[in-house]
C-alpha positions, 0 to 999 in steps of 0.5 A: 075640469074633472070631478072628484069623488071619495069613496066613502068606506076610505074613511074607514080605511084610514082610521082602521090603519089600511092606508099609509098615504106618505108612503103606500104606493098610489095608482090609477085604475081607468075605467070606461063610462059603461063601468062607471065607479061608485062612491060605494064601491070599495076595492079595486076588484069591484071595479072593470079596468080598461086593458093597460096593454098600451098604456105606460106606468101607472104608479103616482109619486107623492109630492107631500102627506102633511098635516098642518093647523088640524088639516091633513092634505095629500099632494100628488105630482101630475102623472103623464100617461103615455100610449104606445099604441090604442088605450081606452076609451076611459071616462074614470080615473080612479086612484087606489092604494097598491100596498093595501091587502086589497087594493083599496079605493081612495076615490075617482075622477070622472072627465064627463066624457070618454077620452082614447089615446091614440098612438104617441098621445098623452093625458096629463092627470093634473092633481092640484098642487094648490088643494091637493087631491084630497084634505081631511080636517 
């Protein structure tokens, strides 16, 4: 299971009005293990994407953006990405706010090892439905 990590200056983002989590448009950064995200970092620009030349959309859909009892969770429908031809090697998945001025980190998640995709092959990112990506109490 992948580890998920926040970026820390997305608190920040959030109360200073930067993000709209129920209908900004979500995607996903791949990175290899040599340009590992930081949780310090705090726009897509700092980090090193792999090239998206065989790789399908990238885009997140929201399931749900909803608060309930004081705790706001973000619930995301798995995303299927589909090679038509090498992508990566990519070990990161980090997801940004594609609407924010600056593309904004949300956070990442790290596999532990570096993943490529052949040719016709998939790679599910399994966002939970159960916890959701991320909860703010």
């Amino acid at each position: 299971m992948a580890t998920f990590t926040k970026i820390q200056s997305f608190v920040e983002a959030v109360a200073e009005k930067k993000h709209d989590l129920s209908s900004d448009t979500l995607t996903v950064a791949l990175t290899a293990a040599a340009n590992a995200p930081a949780a310090t970092n705090d726009v897509l620009a700092d980090l090193t994407e792999i090239a998206y030349t065989n790789c399908s959309a990238r885009a997140i859909t929201t399931t749900s953006s909803t608060e309930t009892t004081g705790t706001y969770k973000l619930i995301l429908t798995d995303l299927v990405l589909t090679a038509s031809g090498t992508v990566g090697p990519f070990r990161y998945i980090a997801i940004y706010n594609a609407t924010a001025t600056n593309d904004e980190l949300i956070g990442f998640y790290d596999y532990g090892s570096e993943i490529t995709l052949a040719s016709g092959e998939t790679f599910t990112i399994d966002f939970s439905a159960a916890n959701g990506v991320l909860q703010l109490a």
